[in-house]
C-alpha positions in Angstrom: 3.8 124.5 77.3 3.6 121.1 76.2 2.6 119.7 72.6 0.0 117.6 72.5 0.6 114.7 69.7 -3.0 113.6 70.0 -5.4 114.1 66.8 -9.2 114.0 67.3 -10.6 111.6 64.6 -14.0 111.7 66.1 -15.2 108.0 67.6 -13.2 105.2 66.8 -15.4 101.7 65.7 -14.8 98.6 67.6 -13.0 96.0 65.4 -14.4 91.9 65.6 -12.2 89.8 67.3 -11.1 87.1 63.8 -12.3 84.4 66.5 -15.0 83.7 69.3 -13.4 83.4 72.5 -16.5 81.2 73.2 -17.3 83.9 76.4 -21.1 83.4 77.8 -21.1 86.6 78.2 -20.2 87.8 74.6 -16.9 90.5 74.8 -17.3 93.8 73.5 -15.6 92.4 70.5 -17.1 89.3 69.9 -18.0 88.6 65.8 -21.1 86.8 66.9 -22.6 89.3 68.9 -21.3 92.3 66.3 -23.6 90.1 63.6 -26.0 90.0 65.7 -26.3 93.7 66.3 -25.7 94.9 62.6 -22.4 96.4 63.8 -19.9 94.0 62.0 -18.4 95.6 58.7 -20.3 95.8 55.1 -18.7 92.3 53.5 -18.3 90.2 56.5 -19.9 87.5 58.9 -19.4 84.4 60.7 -19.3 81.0 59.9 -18.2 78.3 62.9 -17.8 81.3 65.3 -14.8 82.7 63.1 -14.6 86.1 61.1 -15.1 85.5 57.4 -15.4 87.7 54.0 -18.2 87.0 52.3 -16.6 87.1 49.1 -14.3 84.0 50.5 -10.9 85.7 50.7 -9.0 85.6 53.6 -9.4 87.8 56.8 -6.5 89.9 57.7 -6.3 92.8 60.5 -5.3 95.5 57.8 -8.2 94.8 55.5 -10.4 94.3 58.7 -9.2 98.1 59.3 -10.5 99.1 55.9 -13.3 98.1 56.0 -14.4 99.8 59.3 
């Protein structure tokens, strides 16, 4: 009798890649194609295929994390 350590937390978002990897076919990941679809995070877009705040502070993965 095992003990499982995994926790449901129901579906997990997909979080943008902080750059384009300049893929023709657009990763899963991909900011431009996140923008594109409405699925990118409230606050952020893309300027020059890289991940910015619209406010103008910088992008970091933990704040990225927040906001999704």
């Amino acid at each position: 009798m095992g003990k499982d350590k995994k926790k449901s937390k129901g579906t997990v978002r997909k979080l943008p890649k902080t750059k384009c990897c300049v893929s023709k076919s657009r990763c899963g990941r991909c900011p431009i194609r996140m923008l594109k679809e409405g699925t990118l995070p409230e606050g952020y877009t893309v300027k020059k295929r890289v991940l910015v705040r619209a406010d103008g502070k910088k992008v970091s993965k933990k704040s990225l994390q927040k906001a999704a």
